[in-house]
C-alpha positions in Angstrom: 44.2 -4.1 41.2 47.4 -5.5 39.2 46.2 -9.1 39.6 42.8 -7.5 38.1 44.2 -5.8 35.3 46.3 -8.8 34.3 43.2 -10.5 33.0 42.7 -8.2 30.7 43.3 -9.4 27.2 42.6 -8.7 23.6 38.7 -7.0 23.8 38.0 -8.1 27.2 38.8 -5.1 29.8 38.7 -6.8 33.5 38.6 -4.0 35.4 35.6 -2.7 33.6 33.8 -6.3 33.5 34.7 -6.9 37.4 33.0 -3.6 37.7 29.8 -4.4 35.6 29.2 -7.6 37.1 29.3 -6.6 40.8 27.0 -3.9 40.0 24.5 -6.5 38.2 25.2 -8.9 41.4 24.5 -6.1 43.9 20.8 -5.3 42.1 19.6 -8.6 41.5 20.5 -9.4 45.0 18.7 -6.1 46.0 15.6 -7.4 43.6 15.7 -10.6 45.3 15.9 -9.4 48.8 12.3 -7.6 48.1 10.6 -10.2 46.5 11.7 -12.8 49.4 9.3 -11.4 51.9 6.7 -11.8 49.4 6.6 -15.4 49.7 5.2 -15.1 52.9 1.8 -13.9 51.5 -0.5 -16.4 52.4 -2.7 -15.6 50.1 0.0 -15.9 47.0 -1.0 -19.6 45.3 -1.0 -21.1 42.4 -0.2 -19.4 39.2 1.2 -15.7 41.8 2.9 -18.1 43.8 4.5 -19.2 40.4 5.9 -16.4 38.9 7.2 -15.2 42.2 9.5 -18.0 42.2 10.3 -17.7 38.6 10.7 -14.2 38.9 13.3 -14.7 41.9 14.7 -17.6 39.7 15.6 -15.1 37.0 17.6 -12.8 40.3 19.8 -15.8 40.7 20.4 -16.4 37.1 21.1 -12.8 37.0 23.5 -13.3 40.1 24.7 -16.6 38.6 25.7 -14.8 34.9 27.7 -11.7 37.5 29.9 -13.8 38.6 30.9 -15.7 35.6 31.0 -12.9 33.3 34.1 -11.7 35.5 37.4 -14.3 35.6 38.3 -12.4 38.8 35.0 -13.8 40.0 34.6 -16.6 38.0 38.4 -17.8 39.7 37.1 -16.7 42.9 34.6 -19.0 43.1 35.6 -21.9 41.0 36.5 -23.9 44.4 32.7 -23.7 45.5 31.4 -24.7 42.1 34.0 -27.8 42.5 32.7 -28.4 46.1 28.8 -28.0 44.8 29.4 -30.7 41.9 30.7 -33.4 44.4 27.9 -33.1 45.7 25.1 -36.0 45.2 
């Protein structure tokens, strides 16, 4: 928790962000997980089929804005991010 609490400066409490954002990443990632199945509809075209995506687009943005709201996440996954952009 010390290495936690160390990125703590000026207005920006750590602890409390780390907190926030893992409870932001756990429901979008519960939102998501229920609206994956969905997908499967075969009847879901179209304009549905279109806002289903979007509206599991806006989970991972949702996900995405968790992790780098935190430094303790954001330094966590900064290797991945690397890894992702030297990517072609």
């Amino acid at each position: 928790m010390n290495a936690i609490s160390e990125l703590t400066t000026g207005e920006h409490d750590e602890p409390a962000t780390l907190a926030n954002s893992l409870l932001s990443i756990a429901d979008a990632c519960e939102a998501f997980a229920e609206e994956a199945p969905l997908l499967l509809d075969a009847d879901l075209r179209g304009d549905a089929l279109g806002e289903r995506i979007a509206s599991m687009v806006v989970d991972l943005q949702n996900i995405l804005h968790g992790v780098e709201s935190s430094k303790y996440l954001r330094r966590m996954f900064t290797p991945l991010r690397e890894e992702w952009r030297a990517r072609p």
